[in-house]
C-alpha positions as CSV (number, residue, x, y, z in Angstrom):
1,X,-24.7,-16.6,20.5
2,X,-24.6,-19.1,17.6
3,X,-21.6,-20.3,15.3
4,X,-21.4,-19.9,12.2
5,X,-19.5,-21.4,8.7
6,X,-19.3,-18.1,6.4
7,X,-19.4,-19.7,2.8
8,X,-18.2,-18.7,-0.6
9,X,-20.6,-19.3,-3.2
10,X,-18.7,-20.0,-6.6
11,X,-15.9,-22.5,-6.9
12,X,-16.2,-23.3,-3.6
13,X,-20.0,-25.0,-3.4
14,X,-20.6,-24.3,-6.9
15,X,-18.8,-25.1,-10.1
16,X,-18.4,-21.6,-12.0
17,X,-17.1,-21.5,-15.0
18,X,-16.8,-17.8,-15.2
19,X,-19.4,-15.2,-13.7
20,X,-22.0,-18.2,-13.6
21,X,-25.9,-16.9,-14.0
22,X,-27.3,-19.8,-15.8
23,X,-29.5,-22.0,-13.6
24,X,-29.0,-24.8,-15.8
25,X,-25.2,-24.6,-15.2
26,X,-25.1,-24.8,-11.6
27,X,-23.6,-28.1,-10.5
28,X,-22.5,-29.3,-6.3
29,X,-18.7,-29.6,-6.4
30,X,-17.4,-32.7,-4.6
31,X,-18.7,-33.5,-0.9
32,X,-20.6,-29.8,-1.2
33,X,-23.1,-31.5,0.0
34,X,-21.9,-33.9,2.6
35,X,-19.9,-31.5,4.2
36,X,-22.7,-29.0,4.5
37,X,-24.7,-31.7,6.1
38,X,-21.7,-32.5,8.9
39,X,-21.8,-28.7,9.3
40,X,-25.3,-28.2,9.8
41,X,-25.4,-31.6,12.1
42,X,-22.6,-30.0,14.0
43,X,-24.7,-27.1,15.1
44,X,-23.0,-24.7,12.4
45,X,-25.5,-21.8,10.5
46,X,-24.7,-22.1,7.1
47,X,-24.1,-18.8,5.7
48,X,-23.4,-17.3,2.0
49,X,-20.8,-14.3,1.4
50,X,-20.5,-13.8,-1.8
51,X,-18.5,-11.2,-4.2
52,X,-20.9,-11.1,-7.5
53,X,-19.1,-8.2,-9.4
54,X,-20.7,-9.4,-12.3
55,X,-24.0,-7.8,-11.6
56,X,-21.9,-4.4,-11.2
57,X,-20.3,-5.2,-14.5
58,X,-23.9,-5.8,-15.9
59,X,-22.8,-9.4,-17.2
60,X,-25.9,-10.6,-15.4
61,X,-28.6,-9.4,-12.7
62,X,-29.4,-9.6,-9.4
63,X,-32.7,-11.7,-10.2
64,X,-30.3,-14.3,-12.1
65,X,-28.1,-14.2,-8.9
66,X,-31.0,-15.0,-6.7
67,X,-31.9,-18.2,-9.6
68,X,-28.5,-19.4,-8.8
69,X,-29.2,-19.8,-5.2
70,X,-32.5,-21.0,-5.5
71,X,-31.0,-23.6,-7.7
72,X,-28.7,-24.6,-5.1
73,X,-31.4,-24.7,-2.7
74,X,-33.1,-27.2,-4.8
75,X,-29.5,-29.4,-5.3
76,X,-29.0,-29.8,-1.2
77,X,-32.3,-31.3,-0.6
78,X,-30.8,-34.4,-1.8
79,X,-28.9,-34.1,1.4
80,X,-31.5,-33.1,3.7
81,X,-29.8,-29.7,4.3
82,X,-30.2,-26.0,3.5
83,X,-28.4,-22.9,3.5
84,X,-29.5,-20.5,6.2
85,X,-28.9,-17.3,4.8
86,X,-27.3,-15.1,1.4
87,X,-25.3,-12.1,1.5
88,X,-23.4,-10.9,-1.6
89,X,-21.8,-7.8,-3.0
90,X,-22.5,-6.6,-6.4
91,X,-19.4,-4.2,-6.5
92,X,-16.6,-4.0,-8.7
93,X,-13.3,-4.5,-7.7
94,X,-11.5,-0.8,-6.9
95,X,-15.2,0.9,-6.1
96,X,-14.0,1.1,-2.8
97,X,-17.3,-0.8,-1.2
98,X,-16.9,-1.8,2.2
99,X,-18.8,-5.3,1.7
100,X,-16.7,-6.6,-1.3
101,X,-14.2,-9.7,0.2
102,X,-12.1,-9.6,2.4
103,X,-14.0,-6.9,3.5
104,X,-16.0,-7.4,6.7
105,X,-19.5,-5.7,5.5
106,X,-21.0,-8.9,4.7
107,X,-20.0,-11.0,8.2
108,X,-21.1,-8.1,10.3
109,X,-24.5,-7.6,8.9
110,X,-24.6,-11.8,9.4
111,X,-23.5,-11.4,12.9
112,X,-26.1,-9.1,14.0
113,X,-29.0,-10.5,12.0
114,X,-28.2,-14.4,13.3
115,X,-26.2,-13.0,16.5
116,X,-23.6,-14.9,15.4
117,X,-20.2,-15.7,17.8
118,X,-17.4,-14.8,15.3
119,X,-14.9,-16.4,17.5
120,X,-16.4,-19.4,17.0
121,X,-16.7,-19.2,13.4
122,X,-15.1,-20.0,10.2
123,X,-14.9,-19.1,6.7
124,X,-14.4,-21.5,3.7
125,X,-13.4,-20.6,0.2
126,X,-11.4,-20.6,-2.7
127,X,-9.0,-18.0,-2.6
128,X,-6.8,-16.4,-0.1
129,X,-9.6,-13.7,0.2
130,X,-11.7,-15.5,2.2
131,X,-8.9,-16.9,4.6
132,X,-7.9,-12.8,4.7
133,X,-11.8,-12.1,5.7
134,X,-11.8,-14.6,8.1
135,X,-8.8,-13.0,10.1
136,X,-10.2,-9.6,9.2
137,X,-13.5,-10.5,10.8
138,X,-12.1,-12.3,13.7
139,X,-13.1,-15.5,12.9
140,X,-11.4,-18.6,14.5
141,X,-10.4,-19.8,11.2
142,X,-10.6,-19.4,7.6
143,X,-9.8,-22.7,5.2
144,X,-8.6,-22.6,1.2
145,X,-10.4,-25.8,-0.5
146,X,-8.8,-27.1,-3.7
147,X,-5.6,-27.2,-2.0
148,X,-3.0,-30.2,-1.0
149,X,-4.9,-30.2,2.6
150,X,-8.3,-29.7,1.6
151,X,-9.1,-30.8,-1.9
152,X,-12.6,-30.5,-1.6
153,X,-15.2,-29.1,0.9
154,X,-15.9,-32.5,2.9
155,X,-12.6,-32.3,4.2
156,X,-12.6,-28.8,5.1
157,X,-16.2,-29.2,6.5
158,X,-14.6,-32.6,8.3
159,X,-11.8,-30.3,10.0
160,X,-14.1,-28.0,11.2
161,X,-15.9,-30.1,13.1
162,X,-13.2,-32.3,14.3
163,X,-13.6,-35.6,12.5
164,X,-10.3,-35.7,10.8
Protein backbone atom coordinates (compact mmCIF):
# COMPACT_ATOMS: atom_id res chain seq x y z
CA UNK A 1 0.00 0.00 0.00
CA UNK A 2 1.32 3.43 -0.91
CA UNK A 3 0.55 6.98 0.70
CA UNK A 4 -0.82 9.45 -0.70
CA UNK A 5 -1.34 13.69 -0.57
CA UNK A 6 -4.91 14.16 -2.22
CA UNK A 7 -4.58 17.74 -3.72
CA UNK A 8 -7.02 20.51 -4.61
CA UNK A 9 -6.34 22.01 -7.84
CA UNK A 10 -7.45 25.83 -7.77
CA UNK A 11 -6.44 28.16 -5.09
CA UNK A 12 -4.60 25.70 -3.56
CA UNK A 13 -1.60 24.92 -6.31
CA UNK A 14 -3.06 27.22 -8.79
CA UNK A 15 -4.01 30.88 -8.64
CA UNK A 16 -7.82 30.99 -9.99
CA UNK A 17 -9.27 33.91 -10.36
CA UNK A 18 -12.66 32.48 -10.91
CA UNK A 19 -13.54 29.09 -12.86
CA UNK A 20 -9.90 29.40 -14.39
CA UNK A 21 -9.73 27.63 -18.17
CA UNK A 22 -7.16 29.88 -19.64
CA UNK A 23 -3.74 28.26 -20.03
CA UNK A 24 -2.19 31.48 -20.19
CA UNK A 25 -3.63 32.30 -16.69
CA UNK A 26 -2.37 29.56 -14.80
CA UNK A 27 0.33 30.64 -12.33
CA UNK A 28 2.17 28.22 -9.11
CA UNK A 29 1.01 29.86 -5.83
CA UNK A 30 3.80 30.21 -3.30
CA UNK A 31 6.11 27.08 -2.41
CA UNK A 32 3.52 25.01 -4.86
CA UNK A 33 6.30 23.82 -6.01
CA UNK A 34 8.73 23.24 -3.23
CA UNK A 35 6.31 21.65 -1.26
CA UNK A 36 5.29 19.18 -3.94
CA UNK A 37 8.95 18.35 -4.32
CA UNK A 38 9.35 17.61 -0.28
CA UNK A 39 6.19 15.53 -0.80
CA UNK A 40 7.22 13.57 -3.59
CA UNK A 41 10.89 13.14 -1.94
CA UNK A 42 9.00 11.95 1.07
CA UNK A 43 7.59 9.00 -0.75
CA UNK A 44 4.02 10.81 -1.03
CA UNK A 45 1.91 10.08 -4.69
CA UNK A 46 0.82 13.29 -5.63
CA UNK A 47 -2.78 13.21 -6.52
CA UNK A 48 -5.51 15.82 -8.03
CA UNK A 49 -9.23 15.96 -6.72
CA UNK A 50 -10.78 18.44 -8.13
CA UNK A 51 -14.54 20.01 -8.12
CA UNK A 52 -14.74 21.68 -11.77
CA UNK A 53 -18.55 22.64 -11.73
CA UNK A 54 -17.70 24.95 -14.31
CA UNK A 55 -17.63 22.36 -17.10
CA UNK A 56 -21.34 21.40 -15.78
CA UNK A 57 -22.19 25.03 -15.91
CA UNK A 58 -20.78 25.02 -19.49
CA UNK A 59 -18.43 28.13 -18.61
CA UNK A 60 -15.62 26.01 -20.08
CA UNK A 61 -14.86 22.22 -21.20
CA UNK A 62 -13.44 19.38 -20.24
CA UNK A 63 -10.54 19.72 -22.98
CA UNK A 64 -9.74 23.36 -21.46
CA UNK A 65 -9.70 21.51 -18.01
CA UNK A 66 -7.25 18.95 -19.19
CA UNK A 67 -5.00 22.33 -20.81
CA UNK A 68 -4.95 23.62 -17.30
CA UNK A 69 -3.29 20.56 -16.06
CA UNK A 70 -1.04 20.11 -18.77
CA UNK A 71 -0.04 23.65 -18.05
CA UNK A 72 0.75 22.82 -14.60
CA UNK A 73 2.58 19.83 -15.68
CA UNK A 74 4.76 22.00 -17.68
CA UNK A 75 5.24 24.81 -14.50
CA UNK A 76 6.59 21.82 -11.98
CA UNK A 77 9.39 20.78 -14.11
CA UNK A 78 11.18 23.64 -12.89
CA UNK A 79 11.19 21.66 -9.73
CA UNK A 80 11.87 18.39 -10.99
CA UNK A 81 8.51 17.00 -9.93
CA UNK A 82 5.15 15.86 -11.32
CA UNK A 83 1.73 15.19 -10.43
CA UNK A 84 0.92 11.50 -10.45
CA UNK A 85 -2.59 11.46 -11.24
CA UNK A 86 -6.12 13.82 -11.96
CA UNK A 87 -9.48 13.18 -10.91
CA UNK A 88 -12.11 15.88 -10.95
CA UNK A 89 -15.86 16.29 -10.94
CA UNK A 90 -17.68 18.25 -13.48
CA UNK A 91 -20.99 18.39 -11.34
CA UNK A 92 -22.92 21.18 -10.07
CA UNK A 93 -23.37 21.87 -6.71
CA UNK A 94 -27.07 20.24 -5.55
CA UNK A 95 -26.89 17.43 -8.52
CA UNK A 96 -26.50 15.11 -5.93
CA UNK A 97 -23.20 13.38 -7.55
CA UNK A 98 -21.34 11.20 -5.35
CA UNK A 99 -17.74 12.45 -6.53
CA UNK A 100 -18.30 16.26 -5.95
CA UNK A 101 -16.12 17.38 -2.56
CA UNK A 102 -16.34 16.37 0.31
CA UNK A 103 -17.66 13.53 -1.31
CA UNK A 104 -15.49 10.36 -1.24
CA UNK A 105 -16.03 9.25 -5.18
CA UNK A 106 -12.91 10.79 -6.24
CA UNK A 107 -10.42 9.28 -3.25
CA UNK A 108 -11.83 5.85 -3.66
CA UNK A 109 -11.45 5.46 -7.29
CA UNK A 110 -7.53 6.87 -6.36
CA UNK A 111 -7.26 4.29 -3.78
CA UNK A 112 -8.00 1.38 -5.85
CA UNK A 113 -6.25 2.51 -9.02
CA UNK A 114 -2.72 3.57 -7.03
CA UNK A 115 -3.77 1.06 -3.91
CA UNK A 116 -3.37 3.74 -1.95
CA UNK A 117 -3.22 3.47 2.32
CA UNK A 118 -5.84 6.15 3.29
CA UNK A 119 -4.75 5.98 6.78
CA UNK A 120 -1.71 7.17 5.82
CA UNK A 121 -2.88 9.94 3.71
CA UNK A 122 -3.78 13.50 3.63
CA UNK A 123 -5.65 16.00 1.92
CA UNK A 124 -4.64 19.70 1.30
CA UNK A 125 -6.90 22.50 0.17
CA UNK A 126 -8.52 25.65 0.46
CA UNK A 127 -11.68 25.30 2.06
CA UNK A 128 -13.13 23.39 4.81
CA UNK A 129 -14.33 20.92 2.07
CA UNK A 130 -11.33 19.32 1.68
CA UNK A 131 -10.42 19.04 5.45
CA UNK A 132 -14.35 17.49 5.62
CA UNK A 133 -13.21 14.92 2.66
CA UNK A 134 -10.31 14.09 4.37
CA UNK A 135 -12.21 12.82 7.54
CA UNK A 136 -15.01 11.56 5.32
CA UNK A 137 -12.47 9.38 3.43
CA UNK A 138 -10.50 8.37 6.50
CA UNK A 139 -7.61 10.07 5.80
CA UNK A 140 -5.00 10.77 8.65
CA UNK A 141 -5.36 14.39 8.07
CA UNK A 142 -6.78 17.05 6.01
CA UNK A 143 -4.88 20.79 6.15
CA UNK A 144 -6.60 24.35 5.13
CA UNK A 145 -3.68 26.55 3.37
CA UNK A 146 -4.09 30.32 3.38
CA UNK A 147 -4.68 30.23 6.93
CA UNK A 148 -2.76 31.70 10.18
CA UNK A 149 -0.93 28.05 10.36
CA UNK A 150 -0.37 27.31 6.97
CA UNK A 151 -0.17 30.40 4.70
CA UNK A 152 1.02 28.68 1.83
CA UNK A 153 1.43 25.05 0.60
CA UNK A 154 5.31 24.65 1.65
CA UNK A 155 4.30 24.73 5.04
CA UNK A 156 1.50 22.43 4.86
CA UNK A 157 3.61 20.15 2.63
CA UNK A 158 6.55 20.84 5.53
CA UNK A 159 4.02 19.49 8.26
CA UNK A 160 3.24 16.62 6.47
CA UNK A 161 6.32 15.32 6.33
CA UNK A 162 7.55 16.35 9.59
CA UNK A 163 10.09 19.17 9.03
CA UNK A 164 8.37 21.79 10.94
Amino acid sequence: MRKAVFLDRDNTLIYDPGYIHEVDKVKLLDGVGEGLKLLKEAGYLLIVVSNQSGIGRGYFTEREFWEVNYRLQELLEHFNVQIDDFFFCPHRPGEGCKCRKPGTLMVEKAVEKWKIDVKESFVIGDKDIDVELAFRAGCRGGIKVGVPCFENFLKAASFIVGEK
